[in-house]
N, C-alpha and C positions, 0 to 999 in steps of 0.2 A: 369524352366518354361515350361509348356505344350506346343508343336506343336499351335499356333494359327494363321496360315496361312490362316484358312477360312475367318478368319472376316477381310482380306486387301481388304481397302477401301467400308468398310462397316460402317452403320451407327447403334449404339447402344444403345438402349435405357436403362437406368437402375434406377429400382427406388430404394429409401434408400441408395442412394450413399451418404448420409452423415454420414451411421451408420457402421456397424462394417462388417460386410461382402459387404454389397455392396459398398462400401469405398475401399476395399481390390480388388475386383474386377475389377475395376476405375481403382484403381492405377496399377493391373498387365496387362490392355490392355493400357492402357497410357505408359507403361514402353515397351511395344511392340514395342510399334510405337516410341517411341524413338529411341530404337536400329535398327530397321526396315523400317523405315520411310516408315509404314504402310497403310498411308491414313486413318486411323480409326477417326472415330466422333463419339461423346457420348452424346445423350441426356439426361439430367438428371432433373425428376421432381422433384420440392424440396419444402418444406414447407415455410422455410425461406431463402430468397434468401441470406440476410447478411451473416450467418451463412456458408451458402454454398462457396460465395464466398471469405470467407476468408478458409477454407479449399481446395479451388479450385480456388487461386488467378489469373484472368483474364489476370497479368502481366507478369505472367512465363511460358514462352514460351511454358515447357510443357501441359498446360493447355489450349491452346489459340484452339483447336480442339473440347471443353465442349461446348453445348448450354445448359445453365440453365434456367429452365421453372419452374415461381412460380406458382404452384398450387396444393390442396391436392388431394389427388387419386380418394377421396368422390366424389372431381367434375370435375375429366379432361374429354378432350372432343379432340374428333381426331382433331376438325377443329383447336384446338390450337397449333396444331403441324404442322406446314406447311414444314416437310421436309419428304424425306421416311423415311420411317424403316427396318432395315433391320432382325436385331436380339432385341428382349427383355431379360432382365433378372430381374424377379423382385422378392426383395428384403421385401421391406418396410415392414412392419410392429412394432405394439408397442409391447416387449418383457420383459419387467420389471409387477410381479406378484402381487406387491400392488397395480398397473395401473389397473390390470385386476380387481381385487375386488372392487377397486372404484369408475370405469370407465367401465364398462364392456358394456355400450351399442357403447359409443367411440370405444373400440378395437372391438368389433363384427362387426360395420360398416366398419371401415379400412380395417379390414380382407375383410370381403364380397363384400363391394359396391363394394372398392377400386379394388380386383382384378376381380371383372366384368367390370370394365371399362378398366383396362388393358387390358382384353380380346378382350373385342370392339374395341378398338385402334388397339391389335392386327390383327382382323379382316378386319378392313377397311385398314390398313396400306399392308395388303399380306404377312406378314413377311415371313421369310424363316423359322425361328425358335422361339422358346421361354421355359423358364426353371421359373416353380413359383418354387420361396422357401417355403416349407411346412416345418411343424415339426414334429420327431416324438411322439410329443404330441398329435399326431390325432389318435394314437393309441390307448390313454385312457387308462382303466387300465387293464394289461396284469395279468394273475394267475401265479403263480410260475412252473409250472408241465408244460408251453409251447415249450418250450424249442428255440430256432433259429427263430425266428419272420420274414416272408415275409412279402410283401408288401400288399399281399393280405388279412392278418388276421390282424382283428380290435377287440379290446377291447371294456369296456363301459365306455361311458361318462356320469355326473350325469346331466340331465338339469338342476335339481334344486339346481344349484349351483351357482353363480356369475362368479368366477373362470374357468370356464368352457365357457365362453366367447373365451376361445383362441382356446382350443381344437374343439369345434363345429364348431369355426370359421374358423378352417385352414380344417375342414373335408369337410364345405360348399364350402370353395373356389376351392378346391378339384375337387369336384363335376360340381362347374361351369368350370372348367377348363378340363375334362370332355365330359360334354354335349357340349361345344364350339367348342369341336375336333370333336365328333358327328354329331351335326347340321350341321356346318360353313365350319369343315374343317377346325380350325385354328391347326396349327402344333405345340402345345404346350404340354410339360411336367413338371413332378413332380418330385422337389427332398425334400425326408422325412430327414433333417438334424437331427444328434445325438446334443449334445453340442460340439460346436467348438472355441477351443481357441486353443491359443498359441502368435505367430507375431501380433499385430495388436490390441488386446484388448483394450479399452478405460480406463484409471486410475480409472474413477468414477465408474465401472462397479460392481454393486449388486450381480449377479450369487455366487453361492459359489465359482467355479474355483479360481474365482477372489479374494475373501474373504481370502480363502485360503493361496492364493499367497500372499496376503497382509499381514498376518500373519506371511509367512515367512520372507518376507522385514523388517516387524517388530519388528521378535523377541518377536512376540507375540503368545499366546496359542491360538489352532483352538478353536473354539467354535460352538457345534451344536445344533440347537434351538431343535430337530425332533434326534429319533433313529439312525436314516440315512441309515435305511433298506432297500432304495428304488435304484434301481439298475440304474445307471449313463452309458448311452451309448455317447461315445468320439469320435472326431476325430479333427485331427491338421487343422490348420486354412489352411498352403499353401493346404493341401493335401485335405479340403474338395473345393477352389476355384477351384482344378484339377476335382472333383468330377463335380463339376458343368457345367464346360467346356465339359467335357467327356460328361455330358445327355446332352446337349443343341448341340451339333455336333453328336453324334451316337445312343440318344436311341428314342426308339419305341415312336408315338403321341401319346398322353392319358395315359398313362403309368408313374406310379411310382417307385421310384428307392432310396433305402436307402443307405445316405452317411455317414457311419461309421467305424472307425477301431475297427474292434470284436474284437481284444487281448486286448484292453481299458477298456471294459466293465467291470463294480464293484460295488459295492455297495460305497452309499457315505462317509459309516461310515470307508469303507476300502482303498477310497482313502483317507479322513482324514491321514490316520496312515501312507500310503503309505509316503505323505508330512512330517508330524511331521518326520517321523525316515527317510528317504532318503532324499528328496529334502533340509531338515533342518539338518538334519545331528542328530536329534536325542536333539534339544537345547529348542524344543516346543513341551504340549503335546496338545494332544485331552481332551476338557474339555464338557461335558455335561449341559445343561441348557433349559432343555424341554420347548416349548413356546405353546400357542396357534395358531395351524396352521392358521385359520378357517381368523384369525387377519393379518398373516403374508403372507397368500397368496402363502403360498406352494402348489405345486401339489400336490395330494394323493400319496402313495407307492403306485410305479409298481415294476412289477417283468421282465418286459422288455428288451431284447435281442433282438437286430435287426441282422440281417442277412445283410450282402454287396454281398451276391452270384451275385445275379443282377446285381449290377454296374462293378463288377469285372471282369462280361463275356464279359461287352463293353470294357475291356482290362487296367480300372482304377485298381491301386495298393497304400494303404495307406504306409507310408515311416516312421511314426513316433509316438513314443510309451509315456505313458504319463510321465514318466522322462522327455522326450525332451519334452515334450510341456510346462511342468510346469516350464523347466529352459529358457525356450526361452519366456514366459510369464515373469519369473519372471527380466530376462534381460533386456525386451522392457520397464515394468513398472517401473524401474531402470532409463534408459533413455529419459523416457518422461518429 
């Protein structure tokens, strides 16, 4: 567990604490202040409160520090918040790819309103800090010949796409988060996440990671709808909540910062095989079954290589390679 000394007795806001990282992040300052009896409080806006509060049972003691606040991002409003704030970390957003193509003015709103109004919150609240989660899908689509991708080089994204609701949307949010640090002075930053699994994945979870890993449990053949030419940037779940921790305590405001282990980095058709013969031991193969993306809501092939130079210089180090992440996936979803 990262140094998290700053945030005693601090109050923290965090949205998507129901979903897979910002869940992960809940529970590793909750788990702080257990061994540290940190003074830490957590705000958490949440869509549905049931939902939340059985994941965040009011009765257990370690919980009883949460204030859960039902309302979507689309419409909070600082006056609903009657407490400080001290740090943000947000999360939220919808991340499943058939949502985007069916829904793609929902996710565009989420993305955008949603974290303008964080921002606003941010604003009137003073915070000390705040970390949006980006993806590096705002990079779009990167050519092969680029070789180590900074933060600062951007790819294209097609408007005329549906699909491209996420990507646009995380580059607008971006932007508003940006201009907020410009105008306002709100002290906020960017972290551009690779895919991150390992601890923590949700069973029902769609990503291939996932698929994959389920494949293995099952004793079943991978299967790829797509070539899988499109190059897969990684990083382990504890290791990217340290990323996060690291930008929201040491990096630059307005600034973005990619959290990924470059030794990860592969093509998807290569970590397929990676799985079938090591993590399977060689008992499942790789099975082809070309689909219609257009249907299924794939990104397009990138050729995409993020660079972690950045976060690295604030003194972050990734710990764990994608063997361990796929066996530490495939053990969580084992015990759930």
């Amino acid at each position: 567990m990262k140094n998290m000394s700053i945030f005693t007795d601090s109050t923290i806001l965090i949205t998507g604490a129901t979903g897979f990282i910002g869940g992960l992040i809940a529970e590793e300052l909750l788990e702080f202040n257990s061994l540290y009896n940190a003074g830490i409080k957590l705000i958490l806006p949440v869509r549905n409160i049931e939902k939340a509060s059985k994941k965040y049972p009011a009765e257990n003691d370690k919980y009883r520090e949460i204030t859960l606040l039902e309302t979507s991002l689309e419409d909070i409003r600082a006056e609903e918040v009657d407490m400080p704030i001290d740090y943000i970390i947000h999360c939220a957003s919808i991340t499943t790819s058939s949502v985007m193509v069916s829904n793609p003015v929902e996710v565009a709103d989420g993305i955008v309103v949603g974290t303008k109004n964080i921002l606003e919150l941010a604003r009137i609240k003073k915070i000390k800090s705040m970390v949006y989660l980006s993806s590096m899908e705002a990079y779009g689509v990167i050519g092969s010949d680029c070789g180590l991708v900074t933060e600062n080089m951007l790819g294209d994204v097609d408007i005329f796409s549906a699909r491209s609701c996420y990507p646009l949307g995380k580059r607008m949010a971006e932007h508003y988060c940006y201009i907020y640090y410009k105008q306002y002075g709100v002290p906020v930053k960017i972290a551009r996440l690779a895919q991150v699994f390992g601890y923590g994945v949700d069973k029902n979870d769609t990503r291939v990671f996932a698929q994959f890993a389920r494949a293995v449990i099952n004793n079943e053949d991978i299967v790829l709808h797509t070539k899988g030419q499109s190059i897969g940037n990684y990083c382990e779940s504890k290791d990217a909540i340290n990323g996060i921790f690291t930008i929201l305590e040491r990096g630059q405001n307005g600034e973005a910062y990619n959290v990924v282990n470059e030794e990860n980095t592969m093509r998807i058709c290569d970590m397929a095989k990676l799985v079938a013969e090591k993590i399977a031991g060689g008992k499942i193969r790789v099975i082809y079954d070309i689909k219609d993306n257009s249907k299924l809501g794939y990104a397009k092939d990138t050729f995409l290589r993020m660079s972690s130079e950045k976060l690295r210089k604030l003194g972050w180090k990734p710990t764990k390679n994608l063997e361990d992440m796929y066996n530490d996936l495939i053990d969580y979803l084992k015990n759930q």
